[in-house]
C-alpha positions as a Markdown table, in Angstrom:
| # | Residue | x | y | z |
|---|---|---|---|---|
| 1 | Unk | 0.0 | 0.0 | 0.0 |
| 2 | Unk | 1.2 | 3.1 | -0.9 |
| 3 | Unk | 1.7 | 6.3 | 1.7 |
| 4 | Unk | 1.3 | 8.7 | -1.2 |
| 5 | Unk | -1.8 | 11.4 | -1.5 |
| 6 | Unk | -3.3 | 10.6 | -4.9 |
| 7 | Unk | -6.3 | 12.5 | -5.9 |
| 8 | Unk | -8.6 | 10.0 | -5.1 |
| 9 | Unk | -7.2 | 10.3 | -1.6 |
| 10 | Unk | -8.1 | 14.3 | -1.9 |
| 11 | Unk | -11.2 | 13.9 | -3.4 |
| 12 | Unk | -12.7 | 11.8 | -1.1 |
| 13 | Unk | -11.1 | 13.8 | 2.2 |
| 14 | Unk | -12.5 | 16.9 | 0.9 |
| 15 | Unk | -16.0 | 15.4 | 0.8 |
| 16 | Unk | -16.0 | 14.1 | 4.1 |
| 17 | Unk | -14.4 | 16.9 | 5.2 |
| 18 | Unk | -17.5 | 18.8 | 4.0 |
| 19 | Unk | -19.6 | 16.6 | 4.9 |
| 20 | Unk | -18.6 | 16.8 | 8.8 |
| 21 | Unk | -18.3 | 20.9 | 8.1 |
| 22 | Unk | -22.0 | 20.5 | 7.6 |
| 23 | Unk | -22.9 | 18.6 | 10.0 |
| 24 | Unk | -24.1 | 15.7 | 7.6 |
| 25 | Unk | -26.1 | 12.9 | 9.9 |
| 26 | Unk | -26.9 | 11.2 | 6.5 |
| 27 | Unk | -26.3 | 11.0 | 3.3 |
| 28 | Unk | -27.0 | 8.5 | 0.2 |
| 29 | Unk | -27.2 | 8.7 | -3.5 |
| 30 | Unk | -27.8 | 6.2 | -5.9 |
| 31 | Unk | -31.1 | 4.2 | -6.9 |
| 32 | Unk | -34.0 | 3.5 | -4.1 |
| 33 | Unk | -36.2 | 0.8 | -3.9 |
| 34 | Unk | -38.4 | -0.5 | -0.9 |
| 35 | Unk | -35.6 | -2.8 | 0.2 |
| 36 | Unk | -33.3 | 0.2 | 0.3 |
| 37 | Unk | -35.7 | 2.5 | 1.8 |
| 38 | Unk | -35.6 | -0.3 | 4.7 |
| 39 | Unk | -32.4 | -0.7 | 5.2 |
| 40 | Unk | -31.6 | 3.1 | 4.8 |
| 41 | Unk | -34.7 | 3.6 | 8.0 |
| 42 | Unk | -32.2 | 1.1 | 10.0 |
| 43 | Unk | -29.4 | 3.4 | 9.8 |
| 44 | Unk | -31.0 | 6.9 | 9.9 |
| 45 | Unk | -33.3 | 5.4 | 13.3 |
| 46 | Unk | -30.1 | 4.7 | 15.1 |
| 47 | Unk | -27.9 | 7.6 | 13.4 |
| 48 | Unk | -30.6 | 10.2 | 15.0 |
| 49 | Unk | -30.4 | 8.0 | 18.2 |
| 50 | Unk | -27.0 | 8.0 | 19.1 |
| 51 | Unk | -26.9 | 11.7 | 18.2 |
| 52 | Unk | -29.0 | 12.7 | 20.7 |
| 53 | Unk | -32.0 | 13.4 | 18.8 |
| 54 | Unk | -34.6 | 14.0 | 21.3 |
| 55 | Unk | -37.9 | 11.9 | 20.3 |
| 56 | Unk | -40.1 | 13.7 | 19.2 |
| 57 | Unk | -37.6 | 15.5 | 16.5 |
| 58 | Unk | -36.7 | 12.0 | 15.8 |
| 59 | Unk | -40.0 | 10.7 | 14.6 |
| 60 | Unk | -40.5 | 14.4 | 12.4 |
| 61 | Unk | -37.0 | 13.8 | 10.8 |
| 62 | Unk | -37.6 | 10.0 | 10.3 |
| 63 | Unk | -41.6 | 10.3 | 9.1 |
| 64 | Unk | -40.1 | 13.2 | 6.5 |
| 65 | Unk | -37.4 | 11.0 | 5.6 |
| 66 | Unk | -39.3 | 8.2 | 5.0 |
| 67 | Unk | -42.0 | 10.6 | 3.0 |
| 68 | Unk | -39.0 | 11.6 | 0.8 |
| 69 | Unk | -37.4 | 8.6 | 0.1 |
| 70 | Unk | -41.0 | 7.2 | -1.0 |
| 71 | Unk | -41.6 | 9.9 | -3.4 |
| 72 | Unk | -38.2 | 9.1 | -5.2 |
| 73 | Unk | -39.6 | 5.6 | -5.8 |
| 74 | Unk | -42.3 | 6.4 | -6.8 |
| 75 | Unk | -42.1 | 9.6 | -8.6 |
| 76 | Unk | -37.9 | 9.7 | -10.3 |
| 77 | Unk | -37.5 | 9.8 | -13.7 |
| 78 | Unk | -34.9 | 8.2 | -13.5 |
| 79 | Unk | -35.4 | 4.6 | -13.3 |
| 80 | Unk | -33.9 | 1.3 | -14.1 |
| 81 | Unk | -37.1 | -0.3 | -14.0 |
| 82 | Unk | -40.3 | 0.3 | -16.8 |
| 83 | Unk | -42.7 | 3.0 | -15.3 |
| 84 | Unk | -45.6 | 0.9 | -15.5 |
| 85 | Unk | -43.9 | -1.8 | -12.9 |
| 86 | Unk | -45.6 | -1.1 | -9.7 |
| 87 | Unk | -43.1 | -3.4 | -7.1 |
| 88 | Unk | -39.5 | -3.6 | -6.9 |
| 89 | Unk | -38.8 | -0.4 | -8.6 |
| 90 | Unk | -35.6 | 1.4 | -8.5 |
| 91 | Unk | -35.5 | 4.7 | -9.5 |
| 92 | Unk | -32.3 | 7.5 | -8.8 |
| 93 | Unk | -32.4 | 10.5 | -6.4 |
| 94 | Unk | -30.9 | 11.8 | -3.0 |
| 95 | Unk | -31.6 | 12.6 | 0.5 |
| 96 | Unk | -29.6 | 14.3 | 3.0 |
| 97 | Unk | -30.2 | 15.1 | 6.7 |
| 98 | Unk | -27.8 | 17.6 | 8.2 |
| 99 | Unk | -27.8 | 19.6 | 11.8 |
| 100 | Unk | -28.0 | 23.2 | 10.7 |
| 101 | Unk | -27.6 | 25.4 | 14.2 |
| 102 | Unk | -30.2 | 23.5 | 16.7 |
| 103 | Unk | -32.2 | 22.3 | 13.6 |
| 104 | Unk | -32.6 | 20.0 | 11.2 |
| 105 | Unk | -32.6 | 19.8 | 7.3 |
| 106 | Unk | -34.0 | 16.9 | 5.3 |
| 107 | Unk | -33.1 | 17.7 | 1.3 |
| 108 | Unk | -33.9 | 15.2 | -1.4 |
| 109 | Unk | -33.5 | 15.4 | -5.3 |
| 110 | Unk | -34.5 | 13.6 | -7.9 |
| 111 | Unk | -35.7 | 14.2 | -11.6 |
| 112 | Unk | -39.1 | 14.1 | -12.4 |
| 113 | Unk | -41.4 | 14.5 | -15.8 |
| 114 | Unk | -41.2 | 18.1 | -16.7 |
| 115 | Unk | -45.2 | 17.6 | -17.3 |
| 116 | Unk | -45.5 | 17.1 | -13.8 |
| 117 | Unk | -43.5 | 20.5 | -12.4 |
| 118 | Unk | -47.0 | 22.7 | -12.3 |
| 119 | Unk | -48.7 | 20.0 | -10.5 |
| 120 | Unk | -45.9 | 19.8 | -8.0 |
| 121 | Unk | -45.9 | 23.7 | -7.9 |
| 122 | Unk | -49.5 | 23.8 | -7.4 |
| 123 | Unk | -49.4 | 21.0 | -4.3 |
| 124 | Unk | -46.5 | 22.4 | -2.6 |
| 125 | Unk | -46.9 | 26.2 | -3.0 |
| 126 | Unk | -50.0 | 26.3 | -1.0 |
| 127 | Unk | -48.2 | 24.5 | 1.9 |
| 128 | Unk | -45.6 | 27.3 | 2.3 |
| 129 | Unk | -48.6 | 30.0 | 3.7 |
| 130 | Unk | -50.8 | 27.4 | 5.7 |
| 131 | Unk | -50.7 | 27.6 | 9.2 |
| 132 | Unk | -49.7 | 24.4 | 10.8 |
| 133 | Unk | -53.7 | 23.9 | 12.0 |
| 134 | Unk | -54.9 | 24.5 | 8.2 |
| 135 | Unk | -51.9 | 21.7 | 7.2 |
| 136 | Unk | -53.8 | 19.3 | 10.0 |
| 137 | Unk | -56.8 | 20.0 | 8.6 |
| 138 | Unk | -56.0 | 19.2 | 5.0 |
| 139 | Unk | -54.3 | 16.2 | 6.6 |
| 140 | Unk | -57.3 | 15.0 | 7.7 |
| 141 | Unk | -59.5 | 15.5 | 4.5 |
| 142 | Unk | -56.8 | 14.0 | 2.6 |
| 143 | Unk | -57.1 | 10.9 | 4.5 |
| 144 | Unk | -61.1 | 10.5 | 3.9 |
| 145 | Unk | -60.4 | 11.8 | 0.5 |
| 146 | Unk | -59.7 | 9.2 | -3.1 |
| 147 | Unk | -56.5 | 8.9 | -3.8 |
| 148 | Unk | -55.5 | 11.8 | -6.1 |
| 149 | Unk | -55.4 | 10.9 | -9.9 |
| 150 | Unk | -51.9 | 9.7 | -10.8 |
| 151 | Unk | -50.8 | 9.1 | -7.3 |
| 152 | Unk | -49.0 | 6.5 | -6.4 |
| 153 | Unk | -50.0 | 7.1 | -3.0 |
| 154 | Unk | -52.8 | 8.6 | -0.6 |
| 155 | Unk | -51.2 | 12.2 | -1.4 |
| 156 | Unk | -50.3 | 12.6 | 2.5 |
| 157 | Unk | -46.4 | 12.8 | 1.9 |
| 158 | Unk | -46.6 | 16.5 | 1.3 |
| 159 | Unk | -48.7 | 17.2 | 4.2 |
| 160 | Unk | -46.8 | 14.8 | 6.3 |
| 161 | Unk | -43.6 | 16.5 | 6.1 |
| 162 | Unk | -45.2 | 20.0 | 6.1 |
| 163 | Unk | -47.1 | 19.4 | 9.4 |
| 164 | Unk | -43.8 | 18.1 | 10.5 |
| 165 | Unk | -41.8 | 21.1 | 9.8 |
| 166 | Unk | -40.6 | 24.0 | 11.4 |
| 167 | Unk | -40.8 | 26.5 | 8.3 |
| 168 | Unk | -41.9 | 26.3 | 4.9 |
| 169 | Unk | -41.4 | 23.8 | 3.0 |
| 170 | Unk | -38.7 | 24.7 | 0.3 |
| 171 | Unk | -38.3 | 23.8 | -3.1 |
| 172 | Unk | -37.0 | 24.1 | -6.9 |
| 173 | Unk | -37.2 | 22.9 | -10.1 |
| 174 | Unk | -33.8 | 22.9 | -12.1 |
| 175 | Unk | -34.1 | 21.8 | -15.9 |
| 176 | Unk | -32.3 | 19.2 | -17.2 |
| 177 | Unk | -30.5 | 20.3 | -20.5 |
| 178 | Unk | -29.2 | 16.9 | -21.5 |
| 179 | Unk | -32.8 | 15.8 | -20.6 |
| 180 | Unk | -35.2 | 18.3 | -21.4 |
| 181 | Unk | -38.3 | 15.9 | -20.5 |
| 182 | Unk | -36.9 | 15.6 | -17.0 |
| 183 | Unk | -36.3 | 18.5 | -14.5 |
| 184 | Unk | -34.5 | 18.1 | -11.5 |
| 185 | Unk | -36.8 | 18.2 | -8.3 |
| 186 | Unk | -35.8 | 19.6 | -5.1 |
| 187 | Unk | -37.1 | 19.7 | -1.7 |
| 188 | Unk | -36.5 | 20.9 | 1.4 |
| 189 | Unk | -38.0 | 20.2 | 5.1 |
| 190 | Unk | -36.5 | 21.9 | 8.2 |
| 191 | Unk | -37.0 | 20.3 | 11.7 |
């Protein structure tokens, strides 16, 4: 073994070097799946556990994580499996959680259908000037509510990880240029 620096030495000590900067608990990138998902809730349960994360912050920043890590599965553009396959799917994106100050920040980012971006826009925007007993509200309709059309879920995840939150919900859509059917999708929950 050689006690040389090479740049993959470099590279890799400046990441983690930001990465502990920032205060990253967590950190993965790569394609999701429910299997992942699990093992990934393993980790992050006892990550926030051994930190110190008191309990209820603990279930916020796990039900949010969770949330996010669902709608990449479900909702990435990016996916090694055919759309129309609804188990065992594997589709790319990210997710982050990192102690900002005596909060903390769940980011994921994955691409999604450009023809979806308004309908994100229109769910999410709303969320960002409703009071936290409007979000409970619309919480609880949502759960006597159909499923919305197209969704591959009961259209709670928003509202889960808004109720859950200490501000707005933040967010932006980056276009893709070597995709231009995709657009990148990021999101944003402080705890």
């Amino acid at each position: 073994m050689s006690t040389t620096s090479t740049s993959i030495d470099n590279e890799y000590g400046a990441f983690f070097a930001v990465a502990r900067e920032r205060n990253v608990i967590f950190y993965y990138v790569g394609y999701f799946s429910q299997n992942i998902i699990a093992a990934m809730s393993d980790a992050v349960r006892l990550q926030l556990a051994v930190s110190g994360v008191d309990g209820g912050t603990r279930r916020k920043l796990f039900s949010s994580f969770v949330e996010m890590a669902q709608n990449i599965v479900h909702y990435s553009s990016d996916a090694l499996t055919p759309s129309t396959q609804d188990d065992g799917q594997l589709r790319h994106g990210s997710v982050c959680i990192s102690r900002v100050d005596d909060r903390y920040r769940l980011i994921c980012s994955n691409p999604v259908a450009t023809a979806r971006v308004e309908q994100l826009r229109a769910t999410l925007e709303p969320l960002r000037t409703m009071t936290l007993d409007e979000i409970k509200a619309a919480y609880r309709e949502t759960l006597r509510a159909e499923a919305p059309e197209g969704s591959k879920g009961a259209g709670l995840g928003f509202l889960t990880m808004a109720r859950d939150a200490s501000a707005p919900l933040e967010y932006n859509f980056q276009p893709i240029d070597a995709d231009p059917v995709s657009t990148m999708f990021q999101l944003v929950a402080t705890i």
